[in-house]
C-alpha positions in Angstrom: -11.2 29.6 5.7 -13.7 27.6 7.6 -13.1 23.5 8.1 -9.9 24.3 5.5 -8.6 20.8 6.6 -11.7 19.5 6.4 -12.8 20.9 2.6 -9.7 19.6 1.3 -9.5 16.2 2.1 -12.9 15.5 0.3 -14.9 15.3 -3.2 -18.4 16.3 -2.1 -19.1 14.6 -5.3 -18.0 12.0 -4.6 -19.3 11.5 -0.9 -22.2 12.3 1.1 -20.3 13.9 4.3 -22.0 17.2 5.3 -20.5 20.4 3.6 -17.9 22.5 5.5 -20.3 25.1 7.0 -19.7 26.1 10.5 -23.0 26.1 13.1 -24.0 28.6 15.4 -22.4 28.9 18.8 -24.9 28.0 21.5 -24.1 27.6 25.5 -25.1 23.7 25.5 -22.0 21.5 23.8 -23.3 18.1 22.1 -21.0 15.5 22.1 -21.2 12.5 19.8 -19.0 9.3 19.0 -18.7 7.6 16.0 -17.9 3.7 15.4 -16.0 4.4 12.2 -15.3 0.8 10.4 -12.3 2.2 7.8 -8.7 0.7 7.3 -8.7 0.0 11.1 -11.5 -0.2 13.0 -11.6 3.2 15.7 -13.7 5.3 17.6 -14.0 9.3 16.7 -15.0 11.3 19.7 -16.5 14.9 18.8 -17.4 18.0 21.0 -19.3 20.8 20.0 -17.4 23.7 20.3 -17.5 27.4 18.9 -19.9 25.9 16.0 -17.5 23.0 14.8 -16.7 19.6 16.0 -13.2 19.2 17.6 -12.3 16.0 16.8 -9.9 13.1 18.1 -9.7 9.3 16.5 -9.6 7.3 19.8 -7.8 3.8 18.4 -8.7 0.9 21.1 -12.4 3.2 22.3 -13.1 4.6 25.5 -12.1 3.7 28.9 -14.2 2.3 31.2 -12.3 1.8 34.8 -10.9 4.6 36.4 -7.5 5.5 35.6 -7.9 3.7 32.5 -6.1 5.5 29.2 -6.6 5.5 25.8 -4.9 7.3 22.7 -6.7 9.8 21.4 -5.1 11.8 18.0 -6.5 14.8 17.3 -8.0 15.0 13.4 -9.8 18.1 12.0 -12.6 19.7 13.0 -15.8 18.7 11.1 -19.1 20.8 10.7 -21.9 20.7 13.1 -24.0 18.6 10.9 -21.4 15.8 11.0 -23.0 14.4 14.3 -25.7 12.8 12.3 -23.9 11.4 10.1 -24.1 7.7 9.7 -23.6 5.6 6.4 -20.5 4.6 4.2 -18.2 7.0 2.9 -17.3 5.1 -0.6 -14.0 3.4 -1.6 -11.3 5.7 -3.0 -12.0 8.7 -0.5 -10.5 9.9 2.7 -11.8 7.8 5.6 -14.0 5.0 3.1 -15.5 2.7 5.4 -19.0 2.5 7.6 -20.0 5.3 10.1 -22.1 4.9 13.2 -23.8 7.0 15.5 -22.1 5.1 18.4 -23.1 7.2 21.2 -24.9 11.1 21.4 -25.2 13.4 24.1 -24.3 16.6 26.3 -21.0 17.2 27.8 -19.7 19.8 30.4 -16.0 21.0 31.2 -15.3 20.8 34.6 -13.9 24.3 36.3 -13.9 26.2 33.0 -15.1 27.6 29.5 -14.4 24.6 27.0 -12.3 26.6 24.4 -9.8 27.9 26.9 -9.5 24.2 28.4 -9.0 23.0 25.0 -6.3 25.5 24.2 -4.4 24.6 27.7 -4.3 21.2 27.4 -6.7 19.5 29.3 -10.5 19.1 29.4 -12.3 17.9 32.3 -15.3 16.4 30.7 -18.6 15.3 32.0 -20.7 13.3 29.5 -24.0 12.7 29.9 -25.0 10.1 26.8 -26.7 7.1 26.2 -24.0 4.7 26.5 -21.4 6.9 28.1 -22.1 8.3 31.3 -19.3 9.8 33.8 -16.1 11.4 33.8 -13.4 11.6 31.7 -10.2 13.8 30.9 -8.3 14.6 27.7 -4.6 15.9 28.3 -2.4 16.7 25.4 0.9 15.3 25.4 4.3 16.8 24.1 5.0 16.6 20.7 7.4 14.7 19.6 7.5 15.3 16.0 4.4 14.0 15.0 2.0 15.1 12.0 -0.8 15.1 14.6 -1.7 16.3 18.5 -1.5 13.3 20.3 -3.8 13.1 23.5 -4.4 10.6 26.2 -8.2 10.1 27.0 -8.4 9.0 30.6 -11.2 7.3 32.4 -11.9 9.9 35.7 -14.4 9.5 38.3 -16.2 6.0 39.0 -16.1 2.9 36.9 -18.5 2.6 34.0 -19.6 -0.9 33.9 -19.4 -2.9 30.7 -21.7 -2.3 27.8 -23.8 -5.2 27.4 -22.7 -6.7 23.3 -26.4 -5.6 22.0 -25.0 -1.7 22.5 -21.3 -2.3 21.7 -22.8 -2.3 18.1 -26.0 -0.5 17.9 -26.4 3.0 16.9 -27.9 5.3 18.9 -29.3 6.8 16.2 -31.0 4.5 14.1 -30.7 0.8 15.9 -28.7 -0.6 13.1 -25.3 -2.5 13.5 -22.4 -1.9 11.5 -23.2 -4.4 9.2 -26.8 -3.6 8.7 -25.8 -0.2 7.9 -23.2 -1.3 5.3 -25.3 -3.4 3.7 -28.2 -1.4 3.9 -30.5 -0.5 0.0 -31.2 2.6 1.3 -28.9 4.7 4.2 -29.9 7.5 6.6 -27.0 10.2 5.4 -26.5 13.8 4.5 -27.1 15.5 1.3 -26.9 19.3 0.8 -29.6 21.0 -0.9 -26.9 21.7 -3.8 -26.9 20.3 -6.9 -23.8 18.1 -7.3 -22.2 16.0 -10.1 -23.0 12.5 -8.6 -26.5 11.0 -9.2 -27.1 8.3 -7.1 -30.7 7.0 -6.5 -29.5 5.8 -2.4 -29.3 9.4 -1.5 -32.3 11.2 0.3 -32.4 14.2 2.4 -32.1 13.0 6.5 -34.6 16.1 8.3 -34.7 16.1 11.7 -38.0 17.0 11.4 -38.9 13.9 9.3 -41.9 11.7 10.0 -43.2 7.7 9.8 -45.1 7.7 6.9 -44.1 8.5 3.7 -47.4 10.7 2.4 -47.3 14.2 3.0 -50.7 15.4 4.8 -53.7 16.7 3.1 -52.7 20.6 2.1 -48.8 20.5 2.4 -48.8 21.7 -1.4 -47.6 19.9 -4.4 -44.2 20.9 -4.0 -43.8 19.0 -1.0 -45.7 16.3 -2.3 -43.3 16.2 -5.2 -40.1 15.9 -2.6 -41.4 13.2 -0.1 -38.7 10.8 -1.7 -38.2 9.6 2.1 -38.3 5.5 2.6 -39.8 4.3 5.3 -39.0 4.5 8.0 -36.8 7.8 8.3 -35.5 9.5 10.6 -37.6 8.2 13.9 -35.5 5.4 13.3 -38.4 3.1 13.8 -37.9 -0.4 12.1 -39.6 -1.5 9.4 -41.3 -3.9 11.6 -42.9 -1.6 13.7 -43.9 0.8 10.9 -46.0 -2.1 9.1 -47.7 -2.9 13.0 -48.3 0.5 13.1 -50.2 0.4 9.7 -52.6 -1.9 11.3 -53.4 0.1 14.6 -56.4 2.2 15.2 -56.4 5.8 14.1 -57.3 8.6 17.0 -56.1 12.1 16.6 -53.2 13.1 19.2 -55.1 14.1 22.5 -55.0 14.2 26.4 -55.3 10.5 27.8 -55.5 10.2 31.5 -52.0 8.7 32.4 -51.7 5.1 33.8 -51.0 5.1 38.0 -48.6 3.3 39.6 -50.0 1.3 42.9 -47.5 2.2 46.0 -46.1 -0.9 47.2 -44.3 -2.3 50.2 -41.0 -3.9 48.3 -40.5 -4.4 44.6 -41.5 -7.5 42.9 -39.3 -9.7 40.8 -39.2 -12.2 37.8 -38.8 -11.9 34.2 -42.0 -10.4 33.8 -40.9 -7.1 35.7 -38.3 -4.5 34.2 -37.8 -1.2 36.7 -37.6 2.5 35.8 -36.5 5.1 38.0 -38.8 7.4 39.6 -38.1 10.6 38.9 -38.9 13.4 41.4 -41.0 16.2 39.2 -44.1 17.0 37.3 -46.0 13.8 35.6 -46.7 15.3 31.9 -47.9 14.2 28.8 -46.1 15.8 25.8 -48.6 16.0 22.8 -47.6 17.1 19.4 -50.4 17.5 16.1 -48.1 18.8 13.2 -47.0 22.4 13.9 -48.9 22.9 17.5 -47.5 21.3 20.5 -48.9 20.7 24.8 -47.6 20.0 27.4 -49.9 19.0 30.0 -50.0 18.2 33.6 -51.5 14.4 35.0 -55.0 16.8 35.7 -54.8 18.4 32.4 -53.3 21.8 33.7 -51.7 23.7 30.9 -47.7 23.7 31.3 -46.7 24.6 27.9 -45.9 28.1 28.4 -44.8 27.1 32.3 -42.1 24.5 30.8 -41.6 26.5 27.2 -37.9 24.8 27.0 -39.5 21.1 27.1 -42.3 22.0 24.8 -39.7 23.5 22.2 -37.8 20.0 22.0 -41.0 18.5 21.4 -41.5 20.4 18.1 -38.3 19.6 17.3 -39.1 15.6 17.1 -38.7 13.8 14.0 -42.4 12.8 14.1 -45.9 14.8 13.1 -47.6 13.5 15.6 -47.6 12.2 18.9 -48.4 11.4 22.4 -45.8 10.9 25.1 -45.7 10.1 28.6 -43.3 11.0 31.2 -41.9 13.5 33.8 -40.4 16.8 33.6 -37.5 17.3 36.5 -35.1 19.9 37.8 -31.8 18.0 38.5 -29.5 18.9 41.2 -25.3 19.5 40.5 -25.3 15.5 40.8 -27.7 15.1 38.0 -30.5 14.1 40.5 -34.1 15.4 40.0 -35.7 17.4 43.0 -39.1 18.6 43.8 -37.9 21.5 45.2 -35.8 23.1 42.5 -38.8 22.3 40.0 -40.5 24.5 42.4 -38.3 27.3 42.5 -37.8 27.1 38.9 -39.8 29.6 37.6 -38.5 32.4 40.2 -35.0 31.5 40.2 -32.6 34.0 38.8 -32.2 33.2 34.7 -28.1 32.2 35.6 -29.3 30.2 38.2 -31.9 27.9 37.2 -31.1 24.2 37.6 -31.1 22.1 34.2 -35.1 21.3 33.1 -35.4 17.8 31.2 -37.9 15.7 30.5 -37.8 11.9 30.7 -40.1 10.1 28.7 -40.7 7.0 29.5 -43.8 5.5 27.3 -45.4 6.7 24.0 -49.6 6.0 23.6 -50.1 7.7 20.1 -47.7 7.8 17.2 -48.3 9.3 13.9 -52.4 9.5 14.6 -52.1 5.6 15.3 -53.0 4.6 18.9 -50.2 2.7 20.6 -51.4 1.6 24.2 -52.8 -1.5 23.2 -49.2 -2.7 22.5 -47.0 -4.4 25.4 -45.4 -2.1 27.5 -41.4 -3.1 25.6 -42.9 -2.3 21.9 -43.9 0.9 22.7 -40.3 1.8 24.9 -39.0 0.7 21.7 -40.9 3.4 19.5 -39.8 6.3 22.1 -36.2 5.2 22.6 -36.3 5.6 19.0 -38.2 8.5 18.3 -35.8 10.1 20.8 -33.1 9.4 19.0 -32.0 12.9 18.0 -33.5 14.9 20.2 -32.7 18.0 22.2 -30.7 17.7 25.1 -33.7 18.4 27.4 -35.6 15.4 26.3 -34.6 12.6 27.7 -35.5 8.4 27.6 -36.2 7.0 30.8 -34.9 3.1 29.9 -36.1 0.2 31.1 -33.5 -1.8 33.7 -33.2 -5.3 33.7 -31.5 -6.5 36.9 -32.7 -8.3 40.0 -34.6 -5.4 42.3 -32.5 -5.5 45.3 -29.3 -5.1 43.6 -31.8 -2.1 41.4 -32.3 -0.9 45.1 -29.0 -0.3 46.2 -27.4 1.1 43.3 -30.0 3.9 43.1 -30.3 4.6 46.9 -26.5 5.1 46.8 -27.1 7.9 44.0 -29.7 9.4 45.8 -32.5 8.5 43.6 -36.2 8.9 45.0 -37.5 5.3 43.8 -37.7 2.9 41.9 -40.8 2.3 39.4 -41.4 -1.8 38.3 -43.6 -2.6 35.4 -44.9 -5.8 33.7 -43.2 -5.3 30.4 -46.0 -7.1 28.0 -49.0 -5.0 29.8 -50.9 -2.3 27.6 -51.1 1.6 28.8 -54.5 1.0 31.0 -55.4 4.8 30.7 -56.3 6.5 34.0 -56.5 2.9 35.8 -54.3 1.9 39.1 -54.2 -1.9 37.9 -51.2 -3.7 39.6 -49.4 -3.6 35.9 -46.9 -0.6 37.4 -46.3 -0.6 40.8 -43.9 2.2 42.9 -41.3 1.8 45.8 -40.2 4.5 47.6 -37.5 5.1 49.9 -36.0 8.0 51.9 -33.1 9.3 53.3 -32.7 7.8 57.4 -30.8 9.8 59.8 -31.1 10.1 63.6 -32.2 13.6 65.1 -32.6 15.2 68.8 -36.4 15.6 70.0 -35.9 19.4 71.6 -40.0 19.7 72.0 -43.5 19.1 70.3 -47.0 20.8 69.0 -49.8 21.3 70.2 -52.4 18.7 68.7 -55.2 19.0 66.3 -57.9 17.5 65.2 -59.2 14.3 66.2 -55.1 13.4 67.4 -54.2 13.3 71.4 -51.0 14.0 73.1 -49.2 15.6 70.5 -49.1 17.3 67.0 -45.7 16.9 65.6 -42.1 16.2 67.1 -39.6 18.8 66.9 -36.7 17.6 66.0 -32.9 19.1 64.8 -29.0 18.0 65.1 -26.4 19.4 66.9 -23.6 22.0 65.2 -20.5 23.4 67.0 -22.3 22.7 70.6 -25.3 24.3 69.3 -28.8 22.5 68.5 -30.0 23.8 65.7 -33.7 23.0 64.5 -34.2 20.6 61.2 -38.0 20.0 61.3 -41.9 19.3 62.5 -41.9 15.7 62.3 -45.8 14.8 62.3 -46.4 11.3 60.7 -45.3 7.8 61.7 -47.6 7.6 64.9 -50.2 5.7 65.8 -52.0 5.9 69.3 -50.2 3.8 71.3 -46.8 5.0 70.2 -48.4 9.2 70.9 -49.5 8.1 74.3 -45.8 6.3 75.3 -43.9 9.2 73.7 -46.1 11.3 75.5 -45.6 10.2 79.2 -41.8 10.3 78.8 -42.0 13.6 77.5 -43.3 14.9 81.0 -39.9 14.1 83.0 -38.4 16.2 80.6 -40.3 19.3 79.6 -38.3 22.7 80.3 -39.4 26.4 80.2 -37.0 27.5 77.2 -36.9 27.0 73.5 -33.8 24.6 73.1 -33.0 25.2 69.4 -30.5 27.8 68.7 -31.7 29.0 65.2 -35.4 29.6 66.7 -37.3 31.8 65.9 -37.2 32.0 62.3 -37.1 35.8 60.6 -38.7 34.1 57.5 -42.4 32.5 57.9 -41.6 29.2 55.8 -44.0 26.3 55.7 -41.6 23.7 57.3 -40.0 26.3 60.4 -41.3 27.9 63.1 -42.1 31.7 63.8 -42.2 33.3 67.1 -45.9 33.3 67.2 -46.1 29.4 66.4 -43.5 29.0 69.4 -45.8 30.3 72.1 -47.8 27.3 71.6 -44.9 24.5 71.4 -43.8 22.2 74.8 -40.3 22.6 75.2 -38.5 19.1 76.1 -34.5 18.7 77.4 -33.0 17.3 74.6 -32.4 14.3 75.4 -34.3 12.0 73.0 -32.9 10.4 69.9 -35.5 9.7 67.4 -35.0 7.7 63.6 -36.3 10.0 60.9 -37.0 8.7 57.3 -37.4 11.8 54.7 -37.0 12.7 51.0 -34.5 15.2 51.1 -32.9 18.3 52.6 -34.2 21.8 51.9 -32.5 25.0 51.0 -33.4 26.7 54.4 -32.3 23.4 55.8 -35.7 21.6 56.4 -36.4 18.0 55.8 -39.3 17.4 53.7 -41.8 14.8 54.1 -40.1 13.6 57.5 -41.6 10.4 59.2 -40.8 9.3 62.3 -39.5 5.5 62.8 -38.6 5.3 66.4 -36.7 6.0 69.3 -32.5 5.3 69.5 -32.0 4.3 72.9 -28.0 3.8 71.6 -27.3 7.2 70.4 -26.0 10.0 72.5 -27.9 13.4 71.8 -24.6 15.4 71.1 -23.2 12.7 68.8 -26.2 13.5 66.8 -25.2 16.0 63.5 -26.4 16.8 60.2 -24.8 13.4 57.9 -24.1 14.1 54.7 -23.5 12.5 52.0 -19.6 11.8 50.7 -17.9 11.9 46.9 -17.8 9.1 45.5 -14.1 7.9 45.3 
């Protein structure tokens, strides 16, 4: 029988748990953790897995520092439904106490298919939550006699730094505290459609499809009309607060609003008035949903709907009618990165090998046909962090960080992030304006590279088009790009005169020509017109990232190294971290 363990230790009369049905098996695994306030305070850690929750009560929480360990005793599994569960199971049944939707999200297994891991004994996982972000494993221990599987849940990979105490207890789900949920009139839990003994006037129906205001619309039929016993607010999560300032908002049907720009700046400024955003590398796109039809649109109103069909699919599934969001939709990279270049290929890449698609919102400007933007720029973060609360796993929130920028700086360049995006948080969304309110920094990966010849120029330019540049490889000098910005008259005309002493009549690079005409390599016919140079020039070159036929894109040059031998000169790249 299906969740046997699970069936029997409960009265569904008597509590407001899911029922034991199993879900369908699907390729992505949710994971979810639950702060569950019963005899002893403990954390239960869940992983979707052929259609149930495998389960384990971790005692003392997770592990934050590597090497770390924690134990973990494995319960029953629990139905699929069980990861939005949050309320309080009453006195007198198994496991009375509060429940909270601690921390939600996707998970991986590391080097194989979850079930088998689970069934030898350890599970590599990768989670990729709101709180919890990293590596951990799960081994099983010997038995030693006990009723239960015990497990140790160590913390693998790098350190997760500590959870500030405003997320220790807040639910990911709803906002709410332990105590706010206990204490709560009304509570956001499960009831089957089943009739059942108990009549209690606290239980209501938790849809993930549910919506801010508490009228159905015109035409949704008396039956519906009859069933709209949902307080507000439901399952957006949004605080009563917000849904009486929403009340008092202008009405405007959801609709394309030319998205706010970003002004490129120099370095990133500071003070309490400035929080920072990552800056992803992708597709800016507004998300808008009006009841059953949904858009996604580009920054120039292009139609990406179809284009990005998994993004626009999460954004039926919202728990809101209506809606406008803002953000980006990215193609990440094995290190969870976002790239350009993958979003590119997307579309043509083989169905097994498409990268992961997600899309990060990071502002909302129209919420249940009630115009937002006037609001600060916090408020409305507030409405799409919870709006987002249950969403699929390709819809992200892009959070807000508050830390001082160069410290910002650092920690994203060492993860290979493209920038960094800082915004005033109490400015409105200033639609299609470049105002100063966001501002962009951008940096690049640096690396030194061997000047082996140069382009013709065109154009109003002198001396030289573009540099051409690569690193050496097993004694060979192997072409990396056409580096073609950085220059300005003075420094073409300099460059140019050392040049002469060292032009020769043979193509240097040993990869050239290239079989394959690609925009950032050279074909035989481009070489005829190049000036081949002894390579014997080190040039600094700043650029976003590496290609997949092993091109830099956007490359800029930043000078000459006068300290660097030409054949200590290789491709770097980057290490693991440790």
């Amino acid at each position: 029988m299906v969740l046997q363990e699970y069936r029997a230790k409960r009265d569904f009369k008597r509590t407001r748990e899911p029922p034991p049905r199993r879900g369908p098996s699907r390729p992505t695994g949710l994971f979810v953790v639950q702060k569950h306030d019963a005899t002893r305070l403990h954390y239960d850690f869940r992983l979707e897995m052929d259609g149930v929750l495998k389960s384990w009560a971790v005692p003392k929480g997770f592990p934050m520092k590597r090497g770390d360990r924690r134990l973990a005793i494995q319960v029953e599994d629990h139905p699929f439904e069980y990861r939005d569960f949050e309320g309080t199971i009453p006195e007198g049944n198994y496991g009375a106490g509060t429940v909270m939707v601690w921390d939600s999200g996707t998970y991986e297994v590391s080097g194989g298919e979850p079930a088998r891991a689970l069934e030898a004994g350890k599970l590599h996982l990768i989670l990729r939550g709101h709180k919890l972000k990293g590596e951990w494993t799960l081994v099983q221990m010997r038995s030693r006699g006990e009723d239960k599987p015990q497990w140790l849940l160590l913390k693998s990979g790098a350190d997760l730094p500590p959870l500030p105490r405003t997320q220790e207890d807040r639910s990911v789900l709803t906002g709410r505290s332990l105590a706010q949920i206990a204490g709560a009139a009304h509570k956001r839990e499960w009831q089957s459609n089943r009739t059942t003994g108990g009549n209690n006037p606290d239980r209501i129906t938790a849809k993930r499809s549910a919506a801010v205001r508490t009228v159905p619309r015109a035409g949704a039929g008396s039956r519906r009309a009859a069933n709209s016993t949902r307080e507000s607010p439901p399952g957006t999560g949004l605080t009563k607060s917000l849904v009486a300032l929403l009340a008092n908002l202008p009405s405007a049907r959801p609709g394309f609003v030319p998205p706010m720009k970003a002004v490129l700046a120099a370095r990133l400024p500071e003070g309490r008035s400035w929080v920072y955003e990552i800056k992803f590398d992708g597709v800016r796109a507004l998300a808008i949903k009006d009841h059953d039809r949904v858009r996604l649109v580009s920054r120039n109103e292009k139609e990406l709907t179809t284009q990005y069909a998994l993004i626009s699919k999460g954004v039926a599934m919202l728990p809101v009618e209506q809606a406008v969001l803002d953000g980006e939709v990215v193609a990440v990279n094995p290190e969870g990165v976002s790239s350009f270049q993958l979003l590119q290929t997307y579309q043509s890449a083989p169905e097994n090998e498409k990268p992961p698609l997600l899309f990060y919102v990071f502002d909302v400007l129209n919420i249940e046909g009630k115009d937002v933007t006037a609001l600060p720029l916090w408020q409305r973060k507030e409405m799409a962090e919870r709006i987002l609360g249950s969403a699929s796993p390709a819809i992200r929130f892009s959070g807000s960080i508050h830390t001082q920028s160069q410290r910002v700086v650092r920690a994203m360049q060492a993860r290979g992030l493209e920038g960094l995006l800082a915004k005033q948080k109490d400015s409105p969304y200033q639609a299609g304006k470049r105002s100063g309110a966001w501002v962009k920094f951008k940096w690049s990966n640096e690396q030194e590279f061997v000047i082996g010849g140069y382009t013709e120029p065109k154009g109003s330019r002198a001396h030289f088009g573009a540099l051409l540049v690569g690193y050496y490889e097993q004694e060979k000098l192997i072409f990396a790009a056409k580096v073609g910005t950085g220059f300005d008259e003075r420094l073409l005309s300099s460059l140019y005169q050392r040049f002469q002493k060292l032009i020769r009549p043979s193509c240097p690079f040993a990869n050239l020509p290239e079989k394959v005409a690609v925009s950032r390599g050279l074909t035989a016919r481009e070489m005829r017109a190049c000036t081949w140079l002894e390579p014997k020039l080190v040039c600094q070159v700043r650029f976003a990232e590496w290609t997949r036929d092993g091109h830099l894109r956007q490359p800029a040059f930043l000078g000459l190294r006068e300290d660097k031998n030409p054949r200590e000169v290789a491709r770097e790249k980057p290490t693991s971290a440790s």
